[in-house]
ROVEXTOR-851903 format. One record per residue: residue number from 0; x, y, z of N, C-alpha, C in turn. Coordinates in Angstrom, 2 decimals, decimal comma, m for minus. Atoms other than C-alpha are relative to their C-alpha. Last residue first. Layout:
N
NUM X Y Z X Y Z X Y Z
...
***
This chain:
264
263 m0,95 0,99 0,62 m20,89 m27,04 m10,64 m0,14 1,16 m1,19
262 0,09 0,40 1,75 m23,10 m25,10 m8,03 1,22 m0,52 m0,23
261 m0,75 1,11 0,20 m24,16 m25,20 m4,39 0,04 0,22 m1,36
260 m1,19 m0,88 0,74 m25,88 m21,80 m3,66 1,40 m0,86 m0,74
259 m0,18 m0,99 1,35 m28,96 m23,28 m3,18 1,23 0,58 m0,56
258 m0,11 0,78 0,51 m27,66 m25,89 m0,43 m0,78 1,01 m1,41
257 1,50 m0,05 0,41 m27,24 m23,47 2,24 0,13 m0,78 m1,67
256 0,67 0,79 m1,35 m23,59 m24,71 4,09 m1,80 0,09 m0,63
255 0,45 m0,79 m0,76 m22,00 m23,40 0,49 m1,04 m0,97 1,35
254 0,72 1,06 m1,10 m19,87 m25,15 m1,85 m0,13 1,16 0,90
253 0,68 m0,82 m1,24 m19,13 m23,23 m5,37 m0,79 m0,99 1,02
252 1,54 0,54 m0,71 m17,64 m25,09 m8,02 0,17 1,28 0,99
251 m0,25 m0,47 m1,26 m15,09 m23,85 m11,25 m1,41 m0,36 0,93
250 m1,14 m1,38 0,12 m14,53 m24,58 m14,89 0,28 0,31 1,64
249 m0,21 m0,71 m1,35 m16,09 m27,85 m15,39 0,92 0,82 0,54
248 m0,86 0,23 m0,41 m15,61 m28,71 m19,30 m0,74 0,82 1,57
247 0,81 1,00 m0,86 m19,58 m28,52 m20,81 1,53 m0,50 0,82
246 1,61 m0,09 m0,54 m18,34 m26,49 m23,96 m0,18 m1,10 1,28
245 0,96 0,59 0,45 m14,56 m26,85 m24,83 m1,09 0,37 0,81
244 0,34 1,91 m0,99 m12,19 m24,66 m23,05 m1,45 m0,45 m0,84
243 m1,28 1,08 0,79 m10,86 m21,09 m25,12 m0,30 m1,51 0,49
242 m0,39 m0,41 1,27 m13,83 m18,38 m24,59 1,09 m1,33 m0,70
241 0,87 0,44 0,49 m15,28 m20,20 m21,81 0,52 0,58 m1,66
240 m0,06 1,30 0,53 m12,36 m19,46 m20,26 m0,52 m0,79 m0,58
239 m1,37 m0,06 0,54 m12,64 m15,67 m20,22 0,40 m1,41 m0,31
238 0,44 m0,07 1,50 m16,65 m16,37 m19,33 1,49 0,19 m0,83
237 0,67 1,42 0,36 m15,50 m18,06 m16,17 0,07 0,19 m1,51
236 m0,79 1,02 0,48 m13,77 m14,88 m15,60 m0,35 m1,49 m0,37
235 m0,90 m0,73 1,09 m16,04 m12,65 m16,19 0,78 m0,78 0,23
234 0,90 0,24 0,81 m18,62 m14,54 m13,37 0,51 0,05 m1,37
233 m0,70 1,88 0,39 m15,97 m14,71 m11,08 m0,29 m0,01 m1,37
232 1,90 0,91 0,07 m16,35 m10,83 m11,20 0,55 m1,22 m0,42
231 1,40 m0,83 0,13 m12,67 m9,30 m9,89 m1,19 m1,14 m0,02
230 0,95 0,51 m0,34 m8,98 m10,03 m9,45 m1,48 0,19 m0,73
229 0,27 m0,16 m1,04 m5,83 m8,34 m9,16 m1,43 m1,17 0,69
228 1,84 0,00 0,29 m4,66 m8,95 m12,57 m0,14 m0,15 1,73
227 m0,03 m1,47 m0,88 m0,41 m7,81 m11,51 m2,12 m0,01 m0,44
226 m0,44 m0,54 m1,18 0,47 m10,29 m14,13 m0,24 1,17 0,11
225 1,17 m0,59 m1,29 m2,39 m11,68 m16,02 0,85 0,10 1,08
224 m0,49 m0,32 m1,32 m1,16 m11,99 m19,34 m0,48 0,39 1,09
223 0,67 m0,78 m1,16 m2,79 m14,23 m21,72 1,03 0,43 0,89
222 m0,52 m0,40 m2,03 m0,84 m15,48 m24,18 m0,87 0,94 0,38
221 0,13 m0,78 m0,64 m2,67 m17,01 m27,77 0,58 0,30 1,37
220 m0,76 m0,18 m1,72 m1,75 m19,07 m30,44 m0,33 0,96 0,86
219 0,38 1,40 0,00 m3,43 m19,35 m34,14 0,32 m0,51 1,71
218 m0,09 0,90 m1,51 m3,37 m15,58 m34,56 m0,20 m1,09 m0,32
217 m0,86 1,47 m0,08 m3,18 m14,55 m38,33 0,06 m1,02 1,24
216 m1,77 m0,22 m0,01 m4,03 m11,08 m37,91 0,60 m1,34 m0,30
215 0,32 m0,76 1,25 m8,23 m11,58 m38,31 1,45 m0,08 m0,94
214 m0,04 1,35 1,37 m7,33 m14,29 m35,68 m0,27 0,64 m1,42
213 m0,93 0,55 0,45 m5,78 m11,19 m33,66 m0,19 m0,79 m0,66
212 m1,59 m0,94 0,79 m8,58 m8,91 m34,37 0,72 m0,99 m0,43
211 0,08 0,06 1,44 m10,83 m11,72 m32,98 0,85 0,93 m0,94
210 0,02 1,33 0,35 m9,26 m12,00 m29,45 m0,42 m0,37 m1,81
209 m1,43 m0,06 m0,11 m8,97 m8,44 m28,83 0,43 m1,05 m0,64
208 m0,48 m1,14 1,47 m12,70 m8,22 m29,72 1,24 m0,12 0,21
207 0,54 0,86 1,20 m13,52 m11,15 m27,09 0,61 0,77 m1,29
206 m1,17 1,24 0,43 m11,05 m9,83 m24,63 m0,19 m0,96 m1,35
205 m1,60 m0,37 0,74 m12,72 m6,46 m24,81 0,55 m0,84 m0,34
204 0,36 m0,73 1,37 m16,21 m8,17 m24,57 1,29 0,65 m0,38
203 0,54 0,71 1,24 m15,15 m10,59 m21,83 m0,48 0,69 m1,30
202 m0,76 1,09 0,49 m13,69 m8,33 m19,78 m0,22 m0,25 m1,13
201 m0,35 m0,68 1,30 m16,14 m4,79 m19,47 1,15 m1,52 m0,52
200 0,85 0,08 1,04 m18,04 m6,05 m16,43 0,16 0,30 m1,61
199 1,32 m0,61 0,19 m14,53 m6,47 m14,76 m1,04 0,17 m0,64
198 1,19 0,38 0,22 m11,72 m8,73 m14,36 m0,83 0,79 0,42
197 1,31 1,06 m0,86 m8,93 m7,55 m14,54 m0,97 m0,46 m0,39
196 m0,49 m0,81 m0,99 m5,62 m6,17 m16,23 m0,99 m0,68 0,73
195 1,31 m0,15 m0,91 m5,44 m8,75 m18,96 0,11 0,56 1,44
194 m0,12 m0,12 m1,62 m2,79 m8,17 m21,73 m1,54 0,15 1,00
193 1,14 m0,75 m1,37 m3,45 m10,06 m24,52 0,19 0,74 1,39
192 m0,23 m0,05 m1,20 m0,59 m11,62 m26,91 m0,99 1,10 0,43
191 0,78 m1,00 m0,29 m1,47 m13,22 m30,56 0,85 0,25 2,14
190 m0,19 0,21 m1,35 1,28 m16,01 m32,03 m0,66 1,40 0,72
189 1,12 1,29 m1,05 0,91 m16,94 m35,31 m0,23 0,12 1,44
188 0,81 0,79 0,54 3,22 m14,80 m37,14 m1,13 m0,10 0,00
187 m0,52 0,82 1,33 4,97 m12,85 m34,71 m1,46 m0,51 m0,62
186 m1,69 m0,60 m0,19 4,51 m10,67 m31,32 0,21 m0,86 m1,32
185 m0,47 1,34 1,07 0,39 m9,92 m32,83 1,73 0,38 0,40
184 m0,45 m0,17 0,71 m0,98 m7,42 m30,23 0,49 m1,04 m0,71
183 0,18 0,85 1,19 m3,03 m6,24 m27,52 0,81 m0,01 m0,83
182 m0,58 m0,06 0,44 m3,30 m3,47 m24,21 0,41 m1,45 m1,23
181 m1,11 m1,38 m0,14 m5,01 m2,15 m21,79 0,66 m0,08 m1,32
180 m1,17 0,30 0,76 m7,41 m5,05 m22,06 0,74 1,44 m0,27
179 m0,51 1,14 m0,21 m9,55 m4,34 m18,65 1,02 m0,71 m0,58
178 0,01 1,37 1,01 m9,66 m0,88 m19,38 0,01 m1,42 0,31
177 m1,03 0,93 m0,16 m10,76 1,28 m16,79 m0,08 m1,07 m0,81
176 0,61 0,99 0,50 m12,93 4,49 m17,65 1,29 m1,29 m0,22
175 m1,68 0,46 0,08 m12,33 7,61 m15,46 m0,77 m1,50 m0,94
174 0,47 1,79 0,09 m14,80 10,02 m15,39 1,29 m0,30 m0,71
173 0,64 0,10 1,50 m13,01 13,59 m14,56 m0,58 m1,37 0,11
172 0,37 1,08 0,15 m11,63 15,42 m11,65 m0,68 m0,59 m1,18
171 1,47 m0,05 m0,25 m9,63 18,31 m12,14 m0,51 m1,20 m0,31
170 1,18 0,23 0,95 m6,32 18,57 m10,78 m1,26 m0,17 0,37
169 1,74 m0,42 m0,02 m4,10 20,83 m9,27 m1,05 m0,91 m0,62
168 1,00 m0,06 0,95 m0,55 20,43 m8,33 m1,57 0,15 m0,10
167 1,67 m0,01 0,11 2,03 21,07 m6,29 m0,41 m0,11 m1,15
166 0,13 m1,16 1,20 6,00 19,94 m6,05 m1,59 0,05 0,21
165 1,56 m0,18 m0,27 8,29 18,86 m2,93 m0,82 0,71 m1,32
164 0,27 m1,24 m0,07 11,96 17,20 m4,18 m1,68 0,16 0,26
163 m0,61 m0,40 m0,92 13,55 14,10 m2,81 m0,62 1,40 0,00
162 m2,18 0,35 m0,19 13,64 12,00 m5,99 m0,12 1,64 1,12
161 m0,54 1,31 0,73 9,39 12,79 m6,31 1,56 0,82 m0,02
160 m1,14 0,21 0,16 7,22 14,12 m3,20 0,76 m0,62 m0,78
159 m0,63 1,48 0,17 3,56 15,14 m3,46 1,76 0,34 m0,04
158 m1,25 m0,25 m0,08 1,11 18,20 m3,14 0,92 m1,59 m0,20
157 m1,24 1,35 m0,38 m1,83 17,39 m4,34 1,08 0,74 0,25
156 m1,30 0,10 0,07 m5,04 20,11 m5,09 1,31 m0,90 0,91
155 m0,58 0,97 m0,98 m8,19 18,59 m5,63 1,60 0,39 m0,24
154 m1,08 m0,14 m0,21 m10,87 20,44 m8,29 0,58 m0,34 1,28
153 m0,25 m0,58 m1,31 m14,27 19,93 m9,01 1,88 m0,63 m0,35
152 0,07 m1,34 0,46 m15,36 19,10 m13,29 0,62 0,38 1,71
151 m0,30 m0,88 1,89 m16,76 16,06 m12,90 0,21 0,83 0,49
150 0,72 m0,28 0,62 m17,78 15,18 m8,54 0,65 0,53 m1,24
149 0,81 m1,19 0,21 m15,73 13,81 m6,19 m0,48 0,32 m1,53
148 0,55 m0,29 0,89 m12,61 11,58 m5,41 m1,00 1,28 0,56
147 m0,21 0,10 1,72 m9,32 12,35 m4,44 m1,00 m0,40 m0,58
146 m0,18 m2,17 0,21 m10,16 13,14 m0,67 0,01 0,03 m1,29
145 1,43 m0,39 m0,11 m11,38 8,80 m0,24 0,37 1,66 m0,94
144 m0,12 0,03 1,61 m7,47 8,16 m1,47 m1,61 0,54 m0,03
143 m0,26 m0,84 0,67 m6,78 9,17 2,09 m0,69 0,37 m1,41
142 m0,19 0,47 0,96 m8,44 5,76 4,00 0,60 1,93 m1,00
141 0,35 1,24 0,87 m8,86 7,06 7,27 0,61 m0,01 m1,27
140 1,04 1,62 m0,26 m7,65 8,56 9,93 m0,59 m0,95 m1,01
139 1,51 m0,05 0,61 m5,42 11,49 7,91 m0,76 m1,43 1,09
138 0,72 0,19 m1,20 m2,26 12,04 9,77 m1,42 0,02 m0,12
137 m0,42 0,92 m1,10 m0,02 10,64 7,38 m0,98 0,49 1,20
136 0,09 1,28 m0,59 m1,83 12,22 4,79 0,17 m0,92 1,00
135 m1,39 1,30 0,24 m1,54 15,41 5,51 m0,84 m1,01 m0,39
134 0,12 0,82 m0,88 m4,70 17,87 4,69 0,79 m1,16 m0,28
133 m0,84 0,14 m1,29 m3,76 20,56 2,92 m0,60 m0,60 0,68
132 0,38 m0,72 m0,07 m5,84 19,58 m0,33 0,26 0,78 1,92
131 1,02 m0,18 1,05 m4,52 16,48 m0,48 m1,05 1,39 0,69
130 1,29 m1,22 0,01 m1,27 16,48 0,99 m0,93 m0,22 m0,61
129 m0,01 m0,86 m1,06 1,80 14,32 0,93 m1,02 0,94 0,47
128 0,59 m0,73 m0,43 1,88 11,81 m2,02 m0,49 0,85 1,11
127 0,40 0,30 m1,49 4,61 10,11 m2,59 m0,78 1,70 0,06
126 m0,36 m1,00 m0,78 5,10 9,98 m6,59 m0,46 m0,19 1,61
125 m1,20 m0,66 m1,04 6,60 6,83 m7,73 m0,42 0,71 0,98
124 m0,47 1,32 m0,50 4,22 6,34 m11,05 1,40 0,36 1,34
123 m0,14 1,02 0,06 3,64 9,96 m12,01 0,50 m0,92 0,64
122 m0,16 1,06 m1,24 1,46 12,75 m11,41 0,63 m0,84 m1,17
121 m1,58 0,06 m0,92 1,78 15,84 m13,87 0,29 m0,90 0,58
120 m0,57 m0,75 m1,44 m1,87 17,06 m13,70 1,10 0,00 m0,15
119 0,22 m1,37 0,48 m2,59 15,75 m17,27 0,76 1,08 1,26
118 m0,93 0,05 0,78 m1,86 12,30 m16,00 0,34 1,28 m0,87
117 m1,37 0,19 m0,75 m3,69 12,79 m13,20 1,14 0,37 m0,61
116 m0,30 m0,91 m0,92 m6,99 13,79 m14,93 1,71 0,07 0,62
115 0,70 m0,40 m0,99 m6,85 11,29 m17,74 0,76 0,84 1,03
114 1,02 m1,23 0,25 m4,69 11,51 m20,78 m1,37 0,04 0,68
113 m0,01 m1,09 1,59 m3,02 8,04 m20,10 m0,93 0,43 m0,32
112 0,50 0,47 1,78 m3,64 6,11 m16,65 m0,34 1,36 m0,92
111 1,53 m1,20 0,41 m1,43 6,83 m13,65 m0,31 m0,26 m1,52
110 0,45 m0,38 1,30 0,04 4,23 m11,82 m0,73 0,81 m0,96
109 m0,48 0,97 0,80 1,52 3,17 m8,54 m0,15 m0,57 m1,87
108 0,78 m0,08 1,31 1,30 6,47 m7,06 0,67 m1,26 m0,45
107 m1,17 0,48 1,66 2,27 5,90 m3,60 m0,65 m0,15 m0,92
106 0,91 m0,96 1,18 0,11 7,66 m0,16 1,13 m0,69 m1,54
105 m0,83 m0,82 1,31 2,46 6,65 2,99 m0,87 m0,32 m1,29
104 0,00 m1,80 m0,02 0,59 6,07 6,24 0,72 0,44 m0,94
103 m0,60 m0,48 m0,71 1,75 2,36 6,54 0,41 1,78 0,21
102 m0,22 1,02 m0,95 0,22 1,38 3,42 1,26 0,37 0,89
101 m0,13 m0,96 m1,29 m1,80 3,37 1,20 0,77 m0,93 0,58
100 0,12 0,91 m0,79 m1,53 1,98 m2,69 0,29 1,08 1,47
99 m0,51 m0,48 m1,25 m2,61 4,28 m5,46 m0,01 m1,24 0,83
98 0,42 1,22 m0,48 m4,16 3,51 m9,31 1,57 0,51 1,31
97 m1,33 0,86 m0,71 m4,67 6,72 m10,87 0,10 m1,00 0,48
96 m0,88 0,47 0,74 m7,32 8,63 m13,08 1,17 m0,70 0,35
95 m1,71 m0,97 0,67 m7,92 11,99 m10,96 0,32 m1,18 m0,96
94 m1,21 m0,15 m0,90 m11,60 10,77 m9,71 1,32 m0,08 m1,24
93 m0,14 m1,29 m0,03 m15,30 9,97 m11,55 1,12 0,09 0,85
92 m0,02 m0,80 m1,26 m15,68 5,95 m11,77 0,61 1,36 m0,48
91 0,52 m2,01 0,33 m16,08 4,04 m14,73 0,04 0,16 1,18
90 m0,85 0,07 1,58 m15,03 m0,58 m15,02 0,06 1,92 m0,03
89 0,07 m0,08 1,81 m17,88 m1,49 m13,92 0,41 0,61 m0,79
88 0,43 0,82 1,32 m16,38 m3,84 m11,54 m0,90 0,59 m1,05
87 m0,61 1,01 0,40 m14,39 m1,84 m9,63 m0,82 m0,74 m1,21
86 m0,70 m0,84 1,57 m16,77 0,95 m9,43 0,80 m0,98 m0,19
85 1,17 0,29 1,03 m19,23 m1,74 m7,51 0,48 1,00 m1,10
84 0,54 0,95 1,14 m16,50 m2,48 m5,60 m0,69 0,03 m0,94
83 m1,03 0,11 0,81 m15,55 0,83 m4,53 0,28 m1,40 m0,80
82 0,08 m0,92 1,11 m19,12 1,32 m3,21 1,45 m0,20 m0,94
81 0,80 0,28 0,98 m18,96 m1,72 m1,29 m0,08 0,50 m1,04
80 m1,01 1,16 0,29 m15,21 m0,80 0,66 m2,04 m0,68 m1,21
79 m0,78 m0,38 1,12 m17,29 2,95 1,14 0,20 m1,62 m0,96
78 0,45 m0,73 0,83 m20,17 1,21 3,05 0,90 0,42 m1,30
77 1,21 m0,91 m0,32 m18,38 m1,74 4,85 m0,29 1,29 m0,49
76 m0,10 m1,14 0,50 m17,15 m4,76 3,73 m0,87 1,36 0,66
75 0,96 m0,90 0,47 m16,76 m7,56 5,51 0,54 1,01 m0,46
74 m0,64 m1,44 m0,35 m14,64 m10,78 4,88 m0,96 1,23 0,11
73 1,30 m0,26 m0,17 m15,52 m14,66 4,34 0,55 1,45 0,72
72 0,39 m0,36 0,72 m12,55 m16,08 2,51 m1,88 0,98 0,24
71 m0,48 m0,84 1,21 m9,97 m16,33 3,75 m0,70 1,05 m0,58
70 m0,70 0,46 1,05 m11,45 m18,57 6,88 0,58 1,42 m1,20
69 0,98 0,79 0,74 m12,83 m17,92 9,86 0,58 m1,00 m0,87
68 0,06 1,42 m0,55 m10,57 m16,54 12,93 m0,82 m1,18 m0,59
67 m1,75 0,25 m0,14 m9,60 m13,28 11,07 m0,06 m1,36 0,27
66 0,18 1,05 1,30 m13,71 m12,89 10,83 1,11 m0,44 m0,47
65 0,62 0,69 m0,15 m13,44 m11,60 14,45 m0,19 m1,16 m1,34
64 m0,51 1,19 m0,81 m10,77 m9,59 13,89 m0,86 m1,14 0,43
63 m0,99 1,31 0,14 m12,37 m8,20 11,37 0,65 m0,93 0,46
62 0,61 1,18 0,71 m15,46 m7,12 13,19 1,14 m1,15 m1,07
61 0,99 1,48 m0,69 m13,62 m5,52 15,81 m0,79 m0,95 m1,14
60 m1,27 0,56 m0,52 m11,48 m3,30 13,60 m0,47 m1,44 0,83
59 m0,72 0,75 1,43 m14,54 m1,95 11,32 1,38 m0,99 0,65
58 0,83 0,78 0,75 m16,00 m1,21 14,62 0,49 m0,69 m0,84
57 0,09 0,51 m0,56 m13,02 1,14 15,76 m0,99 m1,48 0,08
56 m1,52 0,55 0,39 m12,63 2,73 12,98 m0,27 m1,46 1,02
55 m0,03 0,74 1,46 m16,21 3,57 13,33 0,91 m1,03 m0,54
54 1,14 1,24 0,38 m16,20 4,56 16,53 m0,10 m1,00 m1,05
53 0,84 m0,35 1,14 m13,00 7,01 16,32 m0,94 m1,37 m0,06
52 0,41 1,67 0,86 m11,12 6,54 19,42 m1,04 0,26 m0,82
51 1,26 m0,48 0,37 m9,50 9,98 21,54 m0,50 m1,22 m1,22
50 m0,34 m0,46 1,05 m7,07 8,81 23,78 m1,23 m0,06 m0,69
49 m0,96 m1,43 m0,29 m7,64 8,13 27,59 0,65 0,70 m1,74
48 m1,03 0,23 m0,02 m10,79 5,44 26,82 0,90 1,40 m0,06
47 m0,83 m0,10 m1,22 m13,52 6,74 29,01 0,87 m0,76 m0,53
46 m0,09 m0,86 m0,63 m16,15 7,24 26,21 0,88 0,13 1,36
45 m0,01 m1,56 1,28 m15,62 5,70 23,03 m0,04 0,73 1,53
44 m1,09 m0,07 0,41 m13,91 2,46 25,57 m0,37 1,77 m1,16
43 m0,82 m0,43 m0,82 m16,54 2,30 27,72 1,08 0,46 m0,72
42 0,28 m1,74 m0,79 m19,17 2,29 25,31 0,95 0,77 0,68
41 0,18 m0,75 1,17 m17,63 m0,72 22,85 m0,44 1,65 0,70
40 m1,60 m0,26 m0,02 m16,91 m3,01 26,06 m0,24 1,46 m0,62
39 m0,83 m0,91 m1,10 m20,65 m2,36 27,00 1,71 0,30 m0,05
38 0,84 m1,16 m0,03 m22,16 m3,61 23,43 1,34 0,78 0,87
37 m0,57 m0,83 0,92 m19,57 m6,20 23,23 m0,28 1,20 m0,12
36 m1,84 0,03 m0,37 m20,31 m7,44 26,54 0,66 1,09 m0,77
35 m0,05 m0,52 m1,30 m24,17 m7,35 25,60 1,48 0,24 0,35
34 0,44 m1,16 0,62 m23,76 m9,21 22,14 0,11 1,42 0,98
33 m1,54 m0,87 1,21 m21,96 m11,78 23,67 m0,17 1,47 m0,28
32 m1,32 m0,70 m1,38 m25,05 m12,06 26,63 1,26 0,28 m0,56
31 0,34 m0,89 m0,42 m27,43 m12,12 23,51 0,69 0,31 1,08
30 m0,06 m0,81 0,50 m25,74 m14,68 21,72 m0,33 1,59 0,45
29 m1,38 m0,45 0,09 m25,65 m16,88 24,43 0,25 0,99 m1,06
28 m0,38 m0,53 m1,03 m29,54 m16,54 25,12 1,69 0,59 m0,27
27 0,44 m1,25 m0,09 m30,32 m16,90 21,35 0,62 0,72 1,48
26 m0,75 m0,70 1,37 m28,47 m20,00 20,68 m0,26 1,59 0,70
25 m1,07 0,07 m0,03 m29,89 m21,37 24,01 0,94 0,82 m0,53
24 m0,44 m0,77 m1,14 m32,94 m20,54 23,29 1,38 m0,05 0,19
23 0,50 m1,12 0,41 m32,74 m22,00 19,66 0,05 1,16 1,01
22 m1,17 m0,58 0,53 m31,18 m24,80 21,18 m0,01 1,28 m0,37
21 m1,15 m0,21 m0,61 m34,13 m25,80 23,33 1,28 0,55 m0,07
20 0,33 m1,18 m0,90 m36,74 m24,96 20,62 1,11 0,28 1,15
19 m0,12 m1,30 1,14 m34,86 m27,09 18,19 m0,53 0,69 0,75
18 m1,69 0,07 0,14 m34,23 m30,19 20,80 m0,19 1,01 m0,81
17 m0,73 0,28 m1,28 m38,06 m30,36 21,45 1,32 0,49 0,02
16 0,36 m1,22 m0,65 m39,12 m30,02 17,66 0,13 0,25 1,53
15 1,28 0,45 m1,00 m36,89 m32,64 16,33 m0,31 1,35 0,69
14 0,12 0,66 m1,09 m33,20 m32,53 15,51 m0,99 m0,08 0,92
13 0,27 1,25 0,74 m33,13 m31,42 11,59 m0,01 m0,83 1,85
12 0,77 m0,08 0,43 m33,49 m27,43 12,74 m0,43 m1,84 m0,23
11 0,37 0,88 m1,38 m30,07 m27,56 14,94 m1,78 m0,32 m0,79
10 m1,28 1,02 m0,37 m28,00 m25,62 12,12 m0,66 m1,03 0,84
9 m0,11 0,85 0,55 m30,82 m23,67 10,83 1,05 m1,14 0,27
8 1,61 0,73 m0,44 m31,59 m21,99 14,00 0,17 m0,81 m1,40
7 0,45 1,23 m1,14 m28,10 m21,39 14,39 m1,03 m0,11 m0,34
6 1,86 0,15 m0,24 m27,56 m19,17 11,12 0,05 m1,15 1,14
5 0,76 0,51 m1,19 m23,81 m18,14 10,78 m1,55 0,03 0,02
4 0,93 m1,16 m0,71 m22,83 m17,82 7,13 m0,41 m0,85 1,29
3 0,88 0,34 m1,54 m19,67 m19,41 6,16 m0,88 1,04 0,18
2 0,59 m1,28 m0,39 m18,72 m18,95 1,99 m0,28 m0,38 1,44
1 1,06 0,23 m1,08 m16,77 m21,59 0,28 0,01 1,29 0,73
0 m0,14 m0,94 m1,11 m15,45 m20,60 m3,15 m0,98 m0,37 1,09
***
């Protein structure tokens, strides 16, 4: 995975102290008349554009587009989009129990996980969600799925739409605990099958115990499934192949412009 970080003063650093002070200004001047532009665009527009512009939104919009023109792989995050990583990968978070996609102002249950909050509520797979606690979705500004969490034990009533009809509900929030192996089993003989939902701090230890069961079972073969695995800690997945690839096989590099972060 290559990473771009902008640093000018390291970029011009190997061309002599003369030519590194010169650039350095340079660097600094043009940066500082960008910076300036952006500043003043950014004022005029919260306060004398003719519709009403949410700062924030607005921010988060400018900086992608800017990193649109990089590569793939160098993206920001900002406060929430961190925090939902860091429940991503370990796997527990407090909220109804569901897995939701937003896109184009419509709210879709794309899964609700067994005898948690949701699934207790009533919600399933399909439903179009319309309300959270009367507040539309479609005319929510941000991210919706934010309203659904909160604190053990607090309550979040849903309204939602399934085959055409409107129905309410109520639930109560609860810790949620995401499997990575959902699911395991011997389909014959010799032949073990894994389902792998992601990669999170919890992988490699489910997959490992999933993994010995089945040789307990006879396994001699193993499928991994990893449709609909979204992603997650490299780190867990390295260790998923480390489970089946000889010792000292090169699994994956990392090239970076700062020469610490270079690995094999």
């Amino acid at each position: 995975m290559r990473k771009k970080i902008i640093l000018p003063l390291i970029a011009v650093i190997f061309f002599g102290a003369v030519g590194f002070t010169t650039a350095v200004k340079s660097d600094f001047f043009e940066i500082a008349k960008q910076l300036e532009i952006f500043t003043t665009l950014y004022k005029e527009l919260n306060m004398n554009y003719v519709d009403e512009v949410a700062p924030a939104t607005l921010m988060n919009n400018a900086i992608k587009g800017v990193l649109e023109n990089l590569d793939p792989y160098t993206v920001y995050w900002n406060e929430q989009a961190v925090e939902d990583a860091r429940i991503k990968s370990s796997g527990v978070y407090t909220g109804v129990g569901a897995s939701m996609r937003y896109k184009d102002k419509e709210l879709v249950v794309l899964e609700v996980f067994e005898s948690y909050p949701a699934d207790k509520a009533g919600l399933r797979a399909g439903d179009l969600i319309v309300k959270i606690d009367n507040v539309g979705v479609s005319r929510y500004e941000d991210d919706p799925r934010e309203l659904l969490k909160g604190t053990a034990g607090s309550r979040v009533e849903v309204i939602y739409n399934r085959q055409g009809k409107t129905n309410t509900t109520t639930i109560t929030r609860g810790a949620v605990e995401i499997s990575a192996v959902p699911y395991y089993t011997l389909i014959n003989q010799d032949i073990g099958y894994i389902v792998l939902s992601k990669f999170n701090n919890k992988t490699t230890s489910q997959t490992k115990n999933a993994l010995e069961d089945l040789k307990l079972q006879g396994a001699k073969k193993i499928i991994l499934d990893l449709r609909g695995n979204p992603g997650g800690l490299l780190n867990e997945a390295i260790s998923i192949v480390n489970l089946f690839v000889p010792k000292g096989e090169v699994i994956t590099t990392t090239r970076s412009i700062i020469e610490k972060y270079n690995k094999v």
